[in-house]
Structures are given as structure tokens and as C-alpha cells.
TORVOVO-481154 format. One record per residue (C-alpha): chain; x, y, z; residue in three letters. Coordinates in nm, 3 decimals, padded with zeros to 5 digits, always signed. Layout:
N
PT, A, X, Y, Z, ala
...
END
This chain:
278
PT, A, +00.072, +00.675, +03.176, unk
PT, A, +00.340, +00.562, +02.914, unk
PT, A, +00.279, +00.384, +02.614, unk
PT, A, +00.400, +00.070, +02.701, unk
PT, A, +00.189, +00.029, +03.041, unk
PT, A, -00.059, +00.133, +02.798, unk
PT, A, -00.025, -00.135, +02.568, unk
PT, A, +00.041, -00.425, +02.836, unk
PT, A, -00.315, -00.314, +03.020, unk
PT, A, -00.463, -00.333, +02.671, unk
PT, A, -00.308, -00.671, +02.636, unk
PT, A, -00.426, -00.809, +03.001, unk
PT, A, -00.821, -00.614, +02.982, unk
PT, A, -00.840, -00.801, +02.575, unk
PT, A, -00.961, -00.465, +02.430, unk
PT, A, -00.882, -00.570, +02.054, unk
PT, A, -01.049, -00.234, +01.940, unk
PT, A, -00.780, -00.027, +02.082, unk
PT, A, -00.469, -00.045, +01.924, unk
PT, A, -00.137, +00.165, +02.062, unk
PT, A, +00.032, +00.212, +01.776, unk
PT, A, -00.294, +00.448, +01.669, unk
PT, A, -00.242, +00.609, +01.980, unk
PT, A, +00.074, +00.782, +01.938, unk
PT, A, +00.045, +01.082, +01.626, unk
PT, A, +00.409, +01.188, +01.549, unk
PT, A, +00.710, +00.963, +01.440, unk
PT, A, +00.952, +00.839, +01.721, unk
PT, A, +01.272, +01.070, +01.696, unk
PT, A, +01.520, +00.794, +01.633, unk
PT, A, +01.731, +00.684, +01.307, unk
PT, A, +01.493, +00.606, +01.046, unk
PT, A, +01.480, +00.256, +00.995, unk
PT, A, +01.178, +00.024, +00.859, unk
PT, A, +01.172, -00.298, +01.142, unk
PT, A, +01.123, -00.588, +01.064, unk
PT, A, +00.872, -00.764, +00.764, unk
PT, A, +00.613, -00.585, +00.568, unk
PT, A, +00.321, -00.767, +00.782, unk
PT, A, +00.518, -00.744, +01.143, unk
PT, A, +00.738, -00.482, +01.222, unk
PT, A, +00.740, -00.096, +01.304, unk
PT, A, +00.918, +00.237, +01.168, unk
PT, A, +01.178, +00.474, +01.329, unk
PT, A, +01.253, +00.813, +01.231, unk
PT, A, +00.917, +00.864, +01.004, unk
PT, A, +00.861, +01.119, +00.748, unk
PT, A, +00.582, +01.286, +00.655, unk
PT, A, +00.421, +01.338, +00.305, unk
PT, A, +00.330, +01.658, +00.248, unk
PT, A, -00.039, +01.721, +00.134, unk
PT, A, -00.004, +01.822, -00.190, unk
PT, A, +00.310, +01.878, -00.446, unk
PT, A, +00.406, +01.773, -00.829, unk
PT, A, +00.190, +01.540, -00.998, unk
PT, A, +00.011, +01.381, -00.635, unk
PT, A, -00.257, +01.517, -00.368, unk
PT, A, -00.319, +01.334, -00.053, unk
PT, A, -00.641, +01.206, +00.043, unk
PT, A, -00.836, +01.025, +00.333, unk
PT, A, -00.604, +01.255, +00.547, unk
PT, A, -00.809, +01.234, +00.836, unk
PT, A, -00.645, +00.890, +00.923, unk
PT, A, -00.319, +01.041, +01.005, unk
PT, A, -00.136, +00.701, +00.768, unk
PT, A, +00.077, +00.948, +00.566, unk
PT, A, +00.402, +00.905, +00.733, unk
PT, A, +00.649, +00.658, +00.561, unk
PT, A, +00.999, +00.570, +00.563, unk
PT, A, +01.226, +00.928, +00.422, unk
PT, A, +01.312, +00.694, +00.104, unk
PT, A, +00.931, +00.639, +00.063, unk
PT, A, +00.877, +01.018, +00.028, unk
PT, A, +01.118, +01.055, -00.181, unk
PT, A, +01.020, +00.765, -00.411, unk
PT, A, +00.662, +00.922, -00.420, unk
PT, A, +00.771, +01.283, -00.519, unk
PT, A, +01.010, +01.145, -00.777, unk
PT, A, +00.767, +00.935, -00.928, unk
PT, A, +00.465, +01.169, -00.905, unk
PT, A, +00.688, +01.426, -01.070, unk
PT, A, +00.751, +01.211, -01.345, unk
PT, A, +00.398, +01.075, -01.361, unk
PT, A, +00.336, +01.508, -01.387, unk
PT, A, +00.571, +01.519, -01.678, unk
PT, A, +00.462, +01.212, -01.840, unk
PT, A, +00.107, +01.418, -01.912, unk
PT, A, -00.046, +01.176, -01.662, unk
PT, A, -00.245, +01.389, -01.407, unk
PT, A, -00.197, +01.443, -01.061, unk
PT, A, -00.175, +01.085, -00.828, unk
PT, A, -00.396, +01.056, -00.534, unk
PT, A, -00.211, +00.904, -00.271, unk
PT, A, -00.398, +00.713, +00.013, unk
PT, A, -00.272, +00.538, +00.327, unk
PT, A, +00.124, +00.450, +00.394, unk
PT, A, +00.199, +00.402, +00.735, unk
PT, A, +00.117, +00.541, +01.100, unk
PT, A, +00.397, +00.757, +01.281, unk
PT, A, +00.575, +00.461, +01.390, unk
PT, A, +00.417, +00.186, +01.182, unk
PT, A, +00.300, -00.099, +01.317, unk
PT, A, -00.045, -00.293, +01.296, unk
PT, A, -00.378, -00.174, +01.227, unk
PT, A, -00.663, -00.236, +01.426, unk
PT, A, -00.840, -00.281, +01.061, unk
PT, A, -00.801, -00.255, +00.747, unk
PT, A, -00.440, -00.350, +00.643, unk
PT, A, -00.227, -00.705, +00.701, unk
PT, A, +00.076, -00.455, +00.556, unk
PT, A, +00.178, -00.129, +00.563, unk
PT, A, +00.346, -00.158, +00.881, unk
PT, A, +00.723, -00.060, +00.817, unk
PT, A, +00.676, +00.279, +00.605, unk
PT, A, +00.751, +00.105, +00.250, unk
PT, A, +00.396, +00.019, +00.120, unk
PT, A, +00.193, +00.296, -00.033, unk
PT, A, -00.147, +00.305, -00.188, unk
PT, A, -00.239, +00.522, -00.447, unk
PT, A, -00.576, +00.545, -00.615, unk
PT, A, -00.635, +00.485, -01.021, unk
PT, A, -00.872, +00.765, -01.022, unk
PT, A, -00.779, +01.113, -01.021, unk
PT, A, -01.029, +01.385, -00.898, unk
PT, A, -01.047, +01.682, -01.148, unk
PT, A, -01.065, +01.928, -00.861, unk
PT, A, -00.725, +01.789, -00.746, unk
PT, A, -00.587, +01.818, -01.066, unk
PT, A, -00.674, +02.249, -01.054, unk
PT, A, -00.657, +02.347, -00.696, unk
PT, A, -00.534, +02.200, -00.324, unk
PT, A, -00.864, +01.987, -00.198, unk
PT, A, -01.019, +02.085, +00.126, unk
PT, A, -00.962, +01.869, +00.434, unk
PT, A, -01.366, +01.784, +00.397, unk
PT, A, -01.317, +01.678, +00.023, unk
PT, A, -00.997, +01.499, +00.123, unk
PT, A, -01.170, +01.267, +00.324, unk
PT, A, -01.499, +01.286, +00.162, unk
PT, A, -01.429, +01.218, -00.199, unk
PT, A, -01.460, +00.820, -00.355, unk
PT, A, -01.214, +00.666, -00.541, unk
PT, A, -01.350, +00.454, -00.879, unk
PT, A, -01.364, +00.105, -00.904, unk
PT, A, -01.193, -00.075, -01.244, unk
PT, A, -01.312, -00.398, -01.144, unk
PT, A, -01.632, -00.562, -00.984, unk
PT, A, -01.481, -00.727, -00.637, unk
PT, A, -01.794, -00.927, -00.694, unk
PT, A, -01.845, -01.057, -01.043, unk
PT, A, -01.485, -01.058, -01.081, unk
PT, A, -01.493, -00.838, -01.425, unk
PT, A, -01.321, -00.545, -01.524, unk
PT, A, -01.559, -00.173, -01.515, unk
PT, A, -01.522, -00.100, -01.864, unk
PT, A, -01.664, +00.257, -01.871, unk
PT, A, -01.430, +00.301, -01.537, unk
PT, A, -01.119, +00.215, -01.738, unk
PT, A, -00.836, +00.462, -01.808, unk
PT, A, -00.534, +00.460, -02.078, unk
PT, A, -00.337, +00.671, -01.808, unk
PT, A, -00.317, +00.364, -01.583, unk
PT, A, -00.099, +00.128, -01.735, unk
PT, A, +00.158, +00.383, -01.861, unk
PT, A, +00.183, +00.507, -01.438, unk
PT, A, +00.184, +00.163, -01.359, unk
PT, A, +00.450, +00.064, -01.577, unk
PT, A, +00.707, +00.386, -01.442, unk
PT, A, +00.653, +00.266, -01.129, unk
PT, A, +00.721, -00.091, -01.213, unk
PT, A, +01.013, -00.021, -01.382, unk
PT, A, +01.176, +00.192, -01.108, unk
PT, A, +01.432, -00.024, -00.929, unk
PT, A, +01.332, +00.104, -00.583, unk
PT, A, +00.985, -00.074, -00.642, unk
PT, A, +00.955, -00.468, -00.522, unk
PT, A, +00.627, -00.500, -00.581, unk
PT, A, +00.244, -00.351, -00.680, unk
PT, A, -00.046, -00.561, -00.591, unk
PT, A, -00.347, -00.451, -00.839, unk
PT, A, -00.680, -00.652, -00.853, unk
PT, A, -00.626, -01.005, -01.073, unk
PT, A, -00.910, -00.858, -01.352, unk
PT, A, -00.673, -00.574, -01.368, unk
PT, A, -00.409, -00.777, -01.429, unk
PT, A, -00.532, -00.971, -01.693, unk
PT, A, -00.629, -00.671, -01.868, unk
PT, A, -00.270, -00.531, -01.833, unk
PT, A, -00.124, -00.861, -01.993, unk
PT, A, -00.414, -00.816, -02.300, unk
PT, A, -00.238, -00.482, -02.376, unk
PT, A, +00.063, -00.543, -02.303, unk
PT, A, +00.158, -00.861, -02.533, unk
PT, A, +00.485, -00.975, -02.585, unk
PT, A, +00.596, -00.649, -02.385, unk
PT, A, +00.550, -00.759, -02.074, unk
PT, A, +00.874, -00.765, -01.875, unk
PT, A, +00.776, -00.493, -01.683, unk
PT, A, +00.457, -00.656, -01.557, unk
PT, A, +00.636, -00.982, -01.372, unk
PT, A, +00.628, -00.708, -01.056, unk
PT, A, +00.309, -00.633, -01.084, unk
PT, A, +00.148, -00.908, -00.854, unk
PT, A, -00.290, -01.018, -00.872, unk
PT, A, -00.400, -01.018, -00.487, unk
PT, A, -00.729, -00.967, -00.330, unk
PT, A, -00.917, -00.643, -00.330, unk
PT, A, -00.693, -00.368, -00.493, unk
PT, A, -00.967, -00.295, -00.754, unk
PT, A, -00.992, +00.105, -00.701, unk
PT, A, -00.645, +00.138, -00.588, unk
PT, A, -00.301, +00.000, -00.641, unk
PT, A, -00.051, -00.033, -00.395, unk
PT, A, +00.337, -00.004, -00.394, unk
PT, A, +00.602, -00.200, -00.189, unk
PT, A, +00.939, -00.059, -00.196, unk
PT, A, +01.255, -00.294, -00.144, unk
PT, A, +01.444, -00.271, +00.194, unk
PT, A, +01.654, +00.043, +00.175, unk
PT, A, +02.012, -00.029, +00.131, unk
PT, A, +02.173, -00.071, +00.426, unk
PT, A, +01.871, -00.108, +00.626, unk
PT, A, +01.985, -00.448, +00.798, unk
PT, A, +01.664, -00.420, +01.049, unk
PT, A, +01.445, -00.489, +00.760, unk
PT, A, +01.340, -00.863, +00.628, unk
PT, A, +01.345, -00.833, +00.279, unk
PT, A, +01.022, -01.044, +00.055, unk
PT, A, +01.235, -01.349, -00.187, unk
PT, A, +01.245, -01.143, -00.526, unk
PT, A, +00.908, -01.194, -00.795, unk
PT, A, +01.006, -01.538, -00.982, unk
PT, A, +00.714, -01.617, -01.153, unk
PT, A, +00.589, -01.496, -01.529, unk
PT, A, +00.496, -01.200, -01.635, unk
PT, A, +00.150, -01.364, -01.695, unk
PT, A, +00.165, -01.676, -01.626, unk
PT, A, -00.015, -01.953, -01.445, unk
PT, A, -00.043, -01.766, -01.104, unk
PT, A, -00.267, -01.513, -01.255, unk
PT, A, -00.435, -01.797, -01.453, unk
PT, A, -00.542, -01.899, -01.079, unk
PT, A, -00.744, -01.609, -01.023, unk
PT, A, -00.973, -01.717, -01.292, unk
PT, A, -00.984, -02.132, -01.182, unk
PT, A, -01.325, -02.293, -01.092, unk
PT, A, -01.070, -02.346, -00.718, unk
PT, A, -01.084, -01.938, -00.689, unk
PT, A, -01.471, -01.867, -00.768, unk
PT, A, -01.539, -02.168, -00.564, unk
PT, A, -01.388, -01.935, -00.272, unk
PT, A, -01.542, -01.637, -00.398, unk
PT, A, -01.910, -01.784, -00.402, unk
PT, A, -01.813, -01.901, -00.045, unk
PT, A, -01.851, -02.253, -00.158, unk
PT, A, -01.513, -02.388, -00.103, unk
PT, A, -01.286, -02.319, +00.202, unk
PT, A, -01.090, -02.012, +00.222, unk
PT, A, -00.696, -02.063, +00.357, unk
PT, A, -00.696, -02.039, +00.735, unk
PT, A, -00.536, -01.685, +00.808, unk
PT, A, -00.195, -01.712, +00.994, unk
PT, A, -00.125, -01.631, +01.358, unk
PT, A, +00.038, -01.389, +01.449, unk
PT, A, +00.411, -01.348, +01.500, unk
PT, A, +00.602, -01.158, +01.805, unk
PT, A, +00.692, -00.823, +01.695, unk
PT, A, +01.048, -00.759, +01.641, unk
PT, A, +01.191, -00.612, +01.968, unk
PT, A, +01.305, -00.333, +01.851, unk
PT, A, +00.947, -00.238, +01.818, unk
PT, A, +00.900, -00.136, +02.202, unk
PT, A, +01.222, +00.140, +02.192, unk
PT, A, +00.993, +00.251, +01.887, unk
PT, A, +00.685, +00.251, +02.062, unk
PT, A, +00.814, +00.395, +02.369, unk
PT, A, +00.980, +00.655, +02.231, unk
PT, A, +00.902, +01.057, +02.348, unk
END
């Protein structure tokens, strides 16, 4: 049965929980290209990471989300290299992408065209001396720096080695954005000061409080993917003053209404030659 008859009887029977684009486990052998937006689109011509190399270890492997776009890898081993020579441990990288992108059944909005990584801000020491197991990969927890449900920073959970990686991956011009959790933010402003350039990519959104994740910028010449409009706002400024308004704990405490969640789009049509793909 191909994919696509696949995916039109899951479309007429309204079986939500499966999901075709987890059905298919290696990349589509075509040009890589990332399709489409962030949130709506697919990938062509994936790469894998590899488990472990410089400065980064993979983890939750069992997922099988560690392909990504070939200028993702290489963004990744560059930067975990330098995070290695910076003194900075060994980076624990978590989900990317599926072999050809696409929507989760759960789980992620993003991550859909190979450009968005997350990594965690917690480094196992095991990691950090030998190649983990596949159990430990996918059995080992990632720390919290913030409390999703007071809204305040984990003190004791708090590491000098995370602004310093944040900041070389901030200031690498491959990078669009990193979405980190708002308290984390806030505490990244407190350090930072008057130096804080560097932090007008680094964006406050929900969750993100044990791991950070990384949007890359369109590749160059890459005219199948929709690029984000470019970070405007302040450094710190009154967007991340938000996150800390009676409006937002309102929401939190479940007491005020939380913005309707869009509908979905139609996925780019380039996405079925992706899908269908041998």
C-alpha cells in the first residue's frame, strides 16, 4: 500500500493518532530542500546526525527526530565543536525533525522543515566521558531551570555554562532564532546588562524551561522555504515584560482565556512528491 493511499484512508477513517509522516523512517532521496514554513511544511534530501561527535551526544534517540536539513548538521557540529573548545561540556541534542519532516502527531507545532533543533541545558556527566547506551539515551532526564508552574527560575538548577553557549549560538549568523523559557530570559537580561545585543534573538515562549531550541534561517538559495519577518523588538524589552503581566498569570492560573489556537493550513504541495517518495 503506498504512502499516500495511506494517508488519504487515514484522512477518510479520522484516525488522528496515526500520523504518516511517522510512518516512513529514512529521508526521501531528493534535493535537500526545507518546504515550506517552520509550522507547515516538509524536508527533502534529510541528513542524519550522527549519535555522538565533538562537544554534543544525542539523546531520546528512540524517536527517530534526528534527521535535519545537511546545513542543520553542519551548524550543530560547528557549534558543538566550538561549544567543546569554549571549555563548555558536551551538548545534548534532542529532537530536530523526522526523515521527511512534517507534523507531529504530538508534541511539536515546529520542527517540521529540518531547521529547528532542541538541545538540552543540562549535560549528563556520563556523556561528557563515554558514548551513552541506547537505554540511557532514552532513559536519562534533562533538568529544569525554571518552574513551568510558579513561573520562577530553579536556582540550585542554574548553570554559568548556559549563557556563554547561548550567546555563540546567538551570535552565529546562521541562527534566526532560540526560544528559551521567559524566567530564563529575564535572568539572561539581569546578567547581561547593557551587553545585550546578542540577546534580541533570543525569544521568551512557552515551555522551553529544560531545553532551548534553535531555528536556523532559510538556507540561501532555498526559495521553497518561507522565511519568519527578522526579530524587531528589544533586547529586553516590553515583550518579555509580558511574560510577567497580571494578563499572562491570569492565563497561567487558567483564569483568563487562552488565544484560540489556529487552524490548520494546506501543506505546501510539494509535500506529497516528499511523502511519496521510495
Amino acid at each position: 500500500m503506498t504512502i499516500s493511499l495511506i494517508s488519504s484512508l487515514l484522512l477518510l477513517t479520522g484516525n488522528a493518532s496515526a500520523n504518516p509522516w511517522e510512518t516512513v523512517g529514512h529521508p526521501a532521496p531528493l534535493a535537500p530542500a526545507s518546504i515550506g514554513t517552520y509550522t507547515n511544511g516538509c524536508l527533502s534530501g534529510a541528513e542524519q546526525m550522527p549519535l555522538r561527535g565533538e562537544g554534543f551526544q544525542l539523546v531520546r534517540t528512540g524517536r527517530n527526530r534526528h534527521y535535519a536539513h545537511p546545513a542543520t548538521v553542519a551548524f550543530l557540529k560547528e557549534f558543538a565543536s566550538s561549544v567543546a573548545h569554549n571549555g563548555l561540556g558536551r551538548l545534548q541534542i534532542g529532537d530536530m525533525s523526522m526523515a521527511r519532516g512534517g507534523p507531529f502527531r504530538s508534541g511539536h507545532r515546529s520542527h517540521q522543515t529540518g531547521l529547528d533543533v532542541d538541545i538540552w541545558y543540562s549535560q549528563d556527566k556520563r556523556a561528557a566521558e563515554r558514548p551513552l547506551t541506547p537505554w540511557e539515551r532514552d532513559n536519562i532526564s534533562a533538568i529544569p531551570l525554571a518552574d513551568e508552574r510558579t513561573h520562577q527560575l530553579i536556582e540550585k538548577n542554574w548553570n554559568d555554562k548556559v549563557p556563554r553557549i547561548l550567546r555563540l549560538a546567538a551570535e552565529d549568523d546562521r541562527v534566526e532564532r532560540i526560544f528559551v523559557h521567559p524566567t530564563i530570559k529575564r535572568k539572561l537580561c539581569a546578567i547581561a546588562g547593557s551587553d545585550n545585543q546578542w540577546l534580541r534573538k533570543v525569544r521568551p515562549w512557552w515551555g522551553h524551561n529544560y531545553h532551548f531550541h534553535v531555528r536556523l534561517a532559510c538556507p540561501e538559495g532555498d526559495a521553497s522555504c518561507k522565511p519568519q519577518r527578522p526579530v524587531n523588538n528589544a533586547p529586553c524589552g516590553a515583550d518579555l515584560d509580558w511574560w510577567f503581566s497580571d494578563e499572562f498569570y491570569a492565563m497561567l492560573k487558567g483564569t483568563a482565556p487562552t488565544p484560540e489556537k489556529p487552524k490548520p493550513k494546506p501543506m505546501p504541495q510539494q509535500c506529497q512528491q516528499v511523502l511519496n517518495a521510495p
